[in-house]
N, C-alpha and C positions, 0 to 999 in steps of 0.2 A: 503437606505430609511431613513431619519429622518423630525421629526418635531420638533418642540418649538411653544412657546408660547408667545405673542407680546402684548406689554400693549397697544395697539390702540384702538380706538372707531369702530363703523362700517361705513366706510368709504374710499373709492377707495386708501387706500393707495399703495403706487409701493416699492416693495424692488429690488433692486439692487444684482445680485446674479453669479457667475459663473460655469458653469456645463460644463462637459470635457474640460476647457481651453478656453470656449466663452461663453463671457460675455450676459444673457439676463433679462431682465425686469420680476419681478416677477406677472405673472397673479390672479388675486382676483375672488373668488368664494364668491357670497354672494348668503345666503339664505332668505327664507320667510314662517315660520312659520304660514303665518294666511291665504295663500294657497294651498288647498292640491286638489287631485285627486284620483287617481282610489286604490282600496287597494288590495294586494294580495292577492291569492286566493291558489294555490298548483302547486309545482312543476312536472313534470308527466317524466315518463319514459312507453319503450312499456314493456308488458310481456311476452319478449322471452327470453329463453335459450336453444340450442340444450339439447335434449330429454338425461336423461339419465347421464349430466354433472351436473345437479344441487345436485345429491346424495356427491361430492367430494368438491364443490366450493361452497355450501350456505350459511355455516358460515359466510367464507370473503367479500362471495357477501352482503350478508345483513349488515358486519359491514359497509362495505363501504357504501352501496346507503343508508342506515337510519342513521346509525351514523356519517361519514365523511362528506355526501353530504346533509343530511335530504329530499332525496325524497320520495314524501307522499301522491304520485297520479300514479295508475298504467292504461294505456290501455288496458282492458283485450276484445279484437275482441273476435267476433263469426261469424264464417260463416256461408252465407247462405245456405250451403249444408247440415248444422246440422239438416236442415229439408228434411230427406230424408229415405225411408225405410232401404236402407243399411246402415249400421255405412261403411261408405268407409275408416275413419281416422285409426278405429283398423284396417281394410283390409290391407293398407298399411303400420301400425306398425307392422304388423304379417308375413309382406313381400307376403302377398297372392296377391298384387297390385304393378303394380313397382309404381317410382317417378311421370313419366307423366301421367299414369293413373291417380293415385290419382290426380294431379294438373286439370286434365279435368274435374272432379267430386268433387271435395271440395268445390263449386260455383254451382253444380247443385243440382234443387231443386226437391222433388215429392210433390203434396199436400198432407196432413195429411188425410184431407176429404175434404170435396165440403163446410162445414159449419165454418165460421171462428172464429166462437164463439165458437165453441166445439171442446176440444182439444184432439185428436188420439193420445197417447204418444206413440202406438207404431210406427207413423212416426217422431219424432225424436230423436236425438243421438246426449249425450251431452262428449263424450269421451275425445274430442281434448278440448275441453271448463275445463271440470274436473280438468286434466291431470296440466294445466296452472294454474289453481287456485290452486292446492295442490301442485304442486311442487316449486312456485313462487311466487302467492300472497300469501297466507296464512302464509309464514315464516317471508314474510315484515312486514302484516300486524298485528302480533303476538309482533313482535318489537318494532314498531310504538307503540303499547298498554301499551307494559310495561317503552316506555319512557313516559307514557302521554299523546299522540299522539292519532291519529289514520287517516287511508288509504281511499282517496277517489277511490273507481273502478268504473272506465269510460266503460262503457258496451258498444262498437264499432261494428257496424253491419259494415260488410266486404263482399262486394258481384261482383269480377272483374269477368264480365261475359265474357271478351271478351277471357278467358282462357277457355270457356266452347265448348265441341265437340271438341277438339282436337285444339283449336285455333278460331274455325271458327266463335265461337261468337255464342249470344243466349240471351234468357228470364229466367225472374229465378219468381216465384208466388208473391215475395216479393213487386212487382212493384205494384200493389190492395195495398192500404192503412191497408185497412180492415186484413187480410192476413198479411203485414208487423206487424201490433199492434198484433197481436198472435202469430205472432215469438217474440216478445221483451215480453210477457207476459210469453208465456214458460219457456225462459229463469229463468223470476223472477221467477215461483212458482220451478222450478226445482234446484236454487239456497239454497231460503228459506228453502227447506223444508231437501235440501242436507247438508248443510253447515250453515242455519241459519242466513246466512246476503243474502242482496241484491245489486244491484249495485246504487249507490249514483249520478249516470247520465246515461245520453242514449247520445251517439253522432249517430246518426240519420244514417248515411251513410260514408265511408269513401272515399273520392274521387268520391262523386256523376257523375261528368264528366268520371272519368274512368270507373265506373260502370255502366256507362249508364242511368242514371238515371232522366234523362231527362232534368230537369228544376229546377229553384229553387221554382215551384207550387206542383209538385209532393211531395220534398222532405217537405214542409210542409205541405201537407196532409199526410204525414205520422207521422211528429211531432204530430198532432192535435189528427188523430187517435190515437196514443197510449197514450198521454195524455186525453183523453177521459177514453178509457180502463184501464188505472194503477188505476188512479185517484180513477174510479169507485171499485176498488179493494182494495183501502187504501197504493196503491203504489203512491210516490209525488217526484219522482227523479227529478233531472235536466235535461233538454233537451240543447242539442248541436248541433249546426250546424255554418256554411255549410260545411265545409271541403273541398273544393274544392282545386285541386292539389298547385295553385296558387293565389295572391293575386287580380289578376285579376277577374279570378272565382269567389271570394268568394263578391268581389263589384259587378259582372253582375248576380249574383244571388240573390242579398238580396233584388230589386225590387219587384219581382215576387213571392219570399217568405215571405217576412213580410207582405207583401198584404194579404197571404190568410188568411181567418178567424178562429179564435180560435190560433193563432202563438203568440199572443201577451200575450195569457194565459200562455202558459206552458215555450217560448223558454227564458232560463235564459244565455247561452254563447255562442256566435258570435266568431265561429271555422275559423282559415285558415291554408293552409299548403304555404310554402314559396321557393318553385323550381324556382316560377318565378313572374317576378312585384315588386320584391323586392324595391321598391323606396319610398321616404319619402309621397311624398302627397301621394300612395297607403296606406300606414301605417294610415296616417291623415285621409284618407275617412271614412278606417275600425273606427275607433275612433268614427269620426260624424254619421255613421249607427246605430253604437249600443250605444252613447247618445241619438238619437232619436227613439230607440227602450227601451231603459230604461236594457240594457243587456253587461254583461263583454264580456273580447275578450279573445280571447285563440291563439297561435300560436302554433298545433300541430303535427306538421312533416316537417322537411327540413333535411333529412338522406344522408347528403353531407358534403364536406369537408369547404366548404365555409360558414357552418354554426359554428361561433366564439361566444362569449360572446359579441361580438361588436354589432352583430344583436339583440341578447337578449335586450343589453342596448338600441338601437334605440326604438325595440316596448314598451319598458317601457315608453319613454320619448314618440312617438310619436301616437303609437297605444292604449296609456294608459292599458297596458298587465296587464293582472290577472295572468295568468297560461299559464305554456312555456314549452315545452317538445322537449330535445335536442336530446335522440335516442329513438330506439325502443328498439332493444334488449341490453340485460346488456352487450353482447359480446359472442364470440368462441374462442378457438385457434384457433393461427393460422390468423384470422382476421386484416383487416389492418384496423388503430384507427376511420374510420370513419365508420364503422358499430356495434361500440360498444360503450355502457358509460365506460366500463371497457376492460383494457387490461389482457387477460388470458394466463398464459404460463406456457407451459405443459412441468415439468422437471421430466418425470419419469410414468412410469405406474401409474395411478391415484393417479399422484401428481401434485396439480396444485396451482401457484401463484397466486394473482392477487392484480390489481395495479390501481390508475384511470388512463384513458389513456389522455395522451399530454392535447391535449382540455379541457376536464373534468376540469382539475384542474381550469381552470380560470373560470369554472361556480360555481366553490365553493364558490365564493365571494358573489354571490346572491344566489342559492339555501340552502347555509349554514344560513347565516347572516340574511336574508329576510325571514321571520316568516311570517304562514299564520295570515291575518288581517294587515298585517305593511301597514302605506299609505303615499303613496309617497306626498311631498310639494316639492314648487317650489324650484329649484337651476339652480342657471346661473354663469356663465363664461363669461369675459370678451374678452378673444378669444377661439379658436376652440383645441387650445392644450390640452387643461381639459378639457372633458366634465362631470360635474357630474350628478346621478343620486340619489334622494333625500327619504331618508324614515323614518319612525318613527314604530317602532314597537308598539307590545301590551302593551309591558310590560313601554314603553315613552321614552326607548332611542334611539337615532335618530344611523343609519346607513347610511353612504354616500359614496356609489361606484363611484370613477373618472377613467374613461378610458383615460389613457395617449395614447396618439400619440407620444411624444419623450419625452424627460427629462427635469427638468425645475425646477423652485422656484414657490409657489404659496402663494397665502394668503386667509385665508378661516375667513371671518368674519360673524357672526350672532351667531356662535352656542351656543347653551343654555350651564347657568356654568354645569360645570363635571367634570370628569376623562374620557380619551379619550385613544386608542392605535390608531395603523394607523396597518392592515395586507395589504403585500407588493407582488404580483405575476406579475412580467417583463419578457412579451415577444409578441409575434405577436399574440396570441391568439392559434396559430398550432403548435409551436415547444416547447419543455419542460421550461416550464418556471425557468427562475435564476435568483432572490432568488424567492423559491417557498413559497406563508403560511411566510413569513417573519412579526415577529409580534415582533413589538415596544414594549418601556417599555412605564409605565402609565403617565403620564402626568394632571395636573390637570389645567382646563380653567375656570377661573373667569369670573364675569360680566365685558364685557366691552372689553373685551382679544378677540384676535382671531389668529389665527393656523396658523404658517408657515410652510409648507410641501415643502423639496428636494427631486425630485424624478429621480432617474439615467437614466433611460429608460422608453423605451414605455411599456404598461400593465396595471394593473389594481390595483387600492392602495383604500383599503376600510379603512375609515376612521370610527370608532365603538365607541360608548360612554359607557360605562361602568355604572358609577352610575349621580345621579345628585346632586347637593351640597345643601344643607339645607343652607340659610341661616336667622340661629337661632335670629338675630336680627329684621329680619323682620315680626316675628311668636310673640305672645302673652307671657310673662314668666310665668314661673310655679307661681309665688307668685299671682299675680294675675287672677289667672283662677279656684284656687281653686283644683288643683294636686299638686300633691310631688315626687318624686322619689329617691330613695337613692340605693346604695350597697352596698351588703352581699355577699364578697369573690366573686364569679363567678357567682352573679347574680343581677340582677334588679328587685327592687322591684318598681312599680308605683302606686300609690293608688288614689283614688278620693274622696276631701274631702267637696266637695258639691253635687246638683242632680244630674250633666250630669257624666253620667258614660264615665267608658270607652270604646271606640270603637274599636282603631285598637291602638298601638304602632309602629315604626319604629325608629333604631337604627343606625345611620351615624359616621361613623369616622370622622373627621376634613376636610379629605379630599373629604369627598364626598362619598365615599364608603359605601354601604349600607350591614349591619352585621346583621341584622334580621329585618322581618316583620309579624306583629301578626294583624289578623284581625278577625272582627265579635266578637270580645271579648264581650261586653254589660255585664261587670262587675267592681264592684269598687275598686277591688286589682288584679293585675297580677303579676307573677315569670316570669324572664325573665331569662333564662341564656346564658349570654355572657362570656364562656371559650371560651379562646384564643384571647382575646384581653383585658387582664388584661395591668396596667401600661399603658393605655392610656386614651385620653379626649375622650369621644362619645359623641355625639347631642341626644338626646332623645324626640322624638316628638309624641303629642299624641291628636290622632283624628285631623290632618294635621291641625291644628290651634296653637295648643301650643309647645314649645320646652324649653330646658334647656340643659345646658349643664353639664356633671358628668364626674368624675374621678372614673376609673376602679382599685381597689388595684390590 
């Protein structure tokens, strides 16, 4: 993988280039800054781990999915059996229940009482739910804090009834609206009052279609219900739906759901899962339902092998995707890579490695790189061999995932001046990628400049801007705006020598590289210290209007 950088204007130029020993035309990527779309929201993973392995592996697990990966969204399900006189979940951890018993009774419900306002605790039993949150979310989202961060938990009601009787199928209380919003409310006061936070969404139903769940009328009468109910309590989560298996479902559903009244209050995310219907105009429907419902999209379950980072990039580009969740659980030994985010390998009586598995790695290009709030603007390709996918973070530098199909020369014109790398992962999306995380050296893009990228194979080359270039001549001088700035040894001093105080400082290298930023100042002298970058020229700009440039002894 390399790049350089081309003195061209922005314009369809062709470079000429050869890649394994045939000659082809270099294809242009031009972007467009002044249209954007839908903006990120969180990346989600499920919160499973077999019982009992996360005492040996939560260290690694958590450097991996917070630190490697940055994911920052867990599904934490609750069944609907959690409302039921027996705790059945300790019955079965205590071996008093085998597997199929429990699995016929994890779904089945008793009522609390006849009154769905008035909560019986001793019919439910929050064990299985607990268990998940203390051995799972809690050490994510502990992490997530101390980056800065913090964990949205997607509160998943899970109710497959047709596991209930032994197979033969059945009703669970949760189908009364009324009755569903006092199981989602139990859950909140039993959280709160447990653990002190609450969940940050409701996804309404999981697989409405498999659970039986009728219609997408019902399932937003139960949206509206419990948004009635939280509401009235000073609970204001998000609401999520439809979840339906397929993208089919989740279009022949959203008639009949967005129709009913009070849907249009609470429901803020337009859920699918992706088994089946997987096609561009299904993608584009979901899109147009939830611009005309004023609501983001989610794609959250395709626990198969055929779900790549390639589908990721589709729903970004076509389903306008907020929030994407590639598994459920983090992984098992023993597991083969499509039922885990993580591959785990047991060398030793509770000794265990762990690694991201094959796939993982190429969603690292987006769950790492892609910050909640980044929003995507337009990027196009001149043919189908690049496709890129367009974003601008919080913090204003632009990140740009190209999914290669084969290998090739491109030219990438529009992007704002900077310092750029390009990180490099080649391969089919399934098999280990070679080079994996390949990360260029910095390169600096003037006005007017644009990107040549060689890239060897098919995969995924995110292109990452680092800082953006000040250019000092176009900004006011210090002599006339009435500051000063000088330096003493390893510091900057900035003073203000009229009324406007000072606001913020920021400190640029030559090249663009940004070496501090001081904000909310509203004073007429500030210390600056910049050790370690003595013996160089910096840009010094202050309250983004004025600059100068200074010499560091």
């Amino acid at each position: 993988m390399m790049f350089k950088r081309t003195g061209i204007l922005n314009f369809g130029l062709v470079v000429f280039g050869v890649v394994f020993g045939f000659p082809i035309w270099a294809q242009t990527i031009n972007l467009d800054l002044t249209q954007s779309f839908q903006a990120i929201d969180r990346w989600e993973n499920g919160c499973f781990l077999p019982s009992g392995l996360n005492a040996y592996v939560m260290d690694d697990l958590v450097d991996l999915t917070v630190d490697t990966l940055r994911v920052n969204r867990l599904r934490l399900e609750v069944r609907s059996g959690t409302e039921h006189p027996d705790d059945n979940y300790q019955l079965y951890s205590d071996s008093t229940i085998d597997y199929n018993t429990w699995r016929s009774l994890r779904y089945a419900t008793v009522n609390d009482n006849d009154d769905p306002f008035d909560i019986n605790w001793a019919g439910f039993h929050f064990t299985e739910l607990d268990e998940r949150i203390e051995d799972i979310l809690i050490p994510i989202r502990n992490r997530l804090i101390e980056n800065g961060s913090d964990l949205y938990i997607n509160l998943c009601f899970v109710a497959f009834t047709a596991q209930l009787n032994d197979g033969a199928g059945g009703t669970i209380i949760h189908q009364d609206p009324e009755e569903y919003a006092e199981f989602i409310q139990a859950v909140f006061i039993h959280m709160e009052s447990t653990y002190g936070f609450v969940p940050d969404g409701v996804e309404i139903i999981l697989e409405p279609n498999v659970a039986d769940f009728g219609n997408g009328t019902l399932v937003g009468q139960c949206l509206v219900a419990t948004g009635d109910r939280l509401s009235g309590l000073g609970y204001n989560p998000d609401y999520i739906a439809c979840s339906n298996t397929n993208l089919n479902g989740a279009i022949n559903f959203y008639p009949s759901f967005s129709a009913v009244p009070g849907v249009e209050e609470y429901w803020s995310e337009y859920s699918f899962h992706a088994y089946a219907g997987r096609t561009d105009d299904n993608l584009i429907q979901i899109a147009s339902n939830a611009a005309e419902s004023g609501v983001k999209t989610s794609m959250l379950e395709w626990w198969a092998n055929g779900n790549t980072y390639r589908f990721l990039h589709d729903c970004l580009k076509l389903a306008n995707l907020s929030t994407f969740q590639f598994k459920g659980s983090f992984g098992a030994v023993g597991n083969d890579w499509n039922n885990g985010l993580l591959k785990i390998t047991e060398n030793g009586t509770n000794d265990f490695s762990l690694e991201l598995q094959r796939p993982t790695k190429y969603f690292r290009h987006y769950f790492k790189l892609l910050h909640p709030g980044a929003v995507r603007f337009e990027a196009s390709s001149d043919m189908d061999q690049f496709d890129p996918v367009l974003f601008v973070n919080p913090d204003g530098h632009l990140v740009m995932n190209i999914n290669a199909l084969a290998g090739g020369t491109l030219s990438v014109q529009g992007l704002p001046p900077g310092t750029y790398r390009t990180i490099t992962s080649l391969g089919d999306g399934k098999q280990e990628p070679n080079p994996y995380w390949e990360v260029s050296s910095v390169d600096t893009i003037q006005d007017g400049e644009s990107m040549s990228v060689t890239i060897q194979d098919e995969g995924v080359v995110s292109i990452v801007q680092l800082s953006s270039i000040v250019n000092s001549t176009s900004l006011m001088k210090f002599e006339e705006s009435g500051f000063k700035a000088y330096a003493d040894r390893n510091t900057v001093v900035v003073e203000a020598l009229r009324d406007e105080p000072i606001e913020d400082v920021q400190i640029f290298l030559l090249n663009g590289q940004s070496v501090g930023l001081h904000e909310n100042i509203n004073d007429r002298k500030v210390f600056i210290d910049v050790e370690g970058v003595s013996g160089q020229i910096v840009v010094i700009q202050v309250n983004g209007v004025y600059a100068s440039k200074l010499f560091i002894d």
